[in-house]
Each structure stands twice: as structure tokens, then as C-alpha cells.
C-alpha positions as CSV (number, residue, x, y, z in Angstrom):
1,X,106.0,-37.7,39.9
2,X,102.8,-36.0,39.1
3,X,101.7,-31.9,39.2
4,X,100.8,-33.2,42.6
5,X,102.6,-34.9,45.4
6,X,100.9,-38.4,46.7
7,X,99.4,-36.4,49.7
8,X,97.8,-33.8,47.8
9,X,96.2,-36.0,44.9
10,X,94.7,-37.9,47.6
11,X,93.5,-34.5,49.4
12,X,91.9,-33.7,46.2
13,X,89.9,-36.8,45.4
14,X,88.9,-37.5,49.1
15,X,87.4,-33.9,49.0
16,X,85.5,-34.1,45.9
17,X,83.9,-37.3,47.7
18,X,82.5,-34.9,50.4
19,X,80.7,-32.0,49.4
20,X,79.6,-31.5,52.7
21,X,83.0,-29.3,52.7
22,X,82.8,-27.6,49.8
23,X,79.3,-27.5,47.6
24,X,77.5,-24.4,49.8
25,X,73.8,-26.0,48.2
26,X,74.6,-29.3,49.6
27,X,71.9,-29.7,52.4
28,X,74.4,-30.1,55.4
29,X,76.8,-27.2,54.2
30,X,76.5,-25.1,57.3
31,X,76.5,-28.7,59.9
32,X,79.7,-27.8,61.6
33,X,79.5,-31.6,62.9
34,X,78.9,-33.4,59.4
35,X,82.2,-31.1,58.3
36,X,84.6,-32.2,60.8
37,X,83.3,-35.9,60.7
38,X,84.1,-35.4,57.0
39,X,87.4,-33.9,57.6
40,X,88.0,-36.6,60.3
41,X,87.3,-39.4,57.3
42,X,89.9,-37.0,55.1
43,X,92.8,-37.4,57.7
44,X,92.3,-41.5,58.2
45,X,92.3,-42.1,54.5
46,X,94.9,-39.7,53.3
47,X,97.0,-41.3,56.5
48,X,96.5,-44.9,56.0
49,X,96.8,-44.5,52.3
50,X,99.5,-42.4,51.3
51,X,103.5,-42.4,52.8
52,X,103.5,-38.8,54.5
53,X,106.7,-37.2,53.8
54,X,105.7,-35.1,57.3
55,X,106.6,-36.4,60.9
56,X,103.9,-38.1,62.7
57,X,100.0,-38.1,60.9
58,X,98.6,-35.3,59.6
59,X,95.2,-34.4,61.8
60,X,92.1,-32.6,60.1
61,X,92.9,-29.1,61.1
62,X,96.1,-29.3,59.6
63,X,94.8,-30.9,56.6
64,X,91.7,-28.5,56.4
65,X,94.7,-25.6,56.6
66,X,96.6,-26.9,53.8
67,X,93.3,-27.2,51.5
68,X,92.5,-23.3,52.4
69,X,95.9,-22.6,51.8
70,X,96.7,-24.3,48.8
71,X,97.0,-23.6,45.1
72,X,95.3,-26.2,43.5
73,X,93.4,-23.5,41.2
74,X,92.0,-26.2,38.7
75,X,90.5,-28.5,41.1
76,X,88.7,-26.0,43.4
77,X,87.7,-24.4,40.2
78,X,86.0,-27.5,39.4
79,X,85.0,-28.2,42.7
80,X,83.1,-24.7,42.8
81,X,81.7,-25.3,39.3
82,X,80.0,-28.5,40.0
């Protein structure tokens, strides 16, 4: 396996696909509505696309919590950079 387990990697690149959540000159950054559709869209594909070692689906908020919380230093770097 990876640096990254298969339900972070995908965190990762589904994130970068949505700016929305993290570029603050993206047009929409401050549309609380655009963010949680976005975060919504996270949750389905990271679900239906990756074998969750957790019980049950992992919702947005959770998922939104684990991206605040984690230590992926390189990617938000980049993320912030872009």
C-alpha cells in the first residue's frame, strides 16, 4: 500500500476536483450551499468507489472532519498553492 490508504487518496483527488472547498478566490468560496453539494458529491464517490475499512458509509461531515483534521501536509500545500 501507498503513503495513503485507498480512502484518503480518493479524499485527496475528489477535493482537488472542487475548489469550491478549498481555493478562497474561487467565485463561490463563501456559498455555504455549493460547499456541502460539493462535499455531498465527495461522500457518494469516495463511498461507491473505495472499500471503507469503517462501519457503515462515511457522510460529508465526517469526511469534511477528517480533511480539517488530517495530515496530508503535501497535498494541502499544493492545494493552497494553486
Amino acid at each position: 500500500m501507498g503513503k495513503y490508504s485507498a480512502v484518503e487518496g480518493k479524499l485527496i483527488a475528489e477535493v482537488e476536483r472542487h475548489p469550491v472547498i478549498w481555493q478562497p478566490t474561487d467565485p463561490d468560496f463563501k456559498n455555504k450551499t455549493l460547499k456541502e453539494n460539493a462535499w455531498s458529491e465527495i461522500a457518494d464517490i469516495v463511498n461507491s468507489e473505495t472499500d471503507s475499512q469503517y462501519t457503515g458509509k462515511l457522510d460529508s461531515s465526517l469526511l469534511q472532519t477528517f480533511w480539517v483534521n488530517c495530515n496530508f501536509e503535501s497535498q494541502k500545500k499544493y492545494l493552497l498553492a494553486w
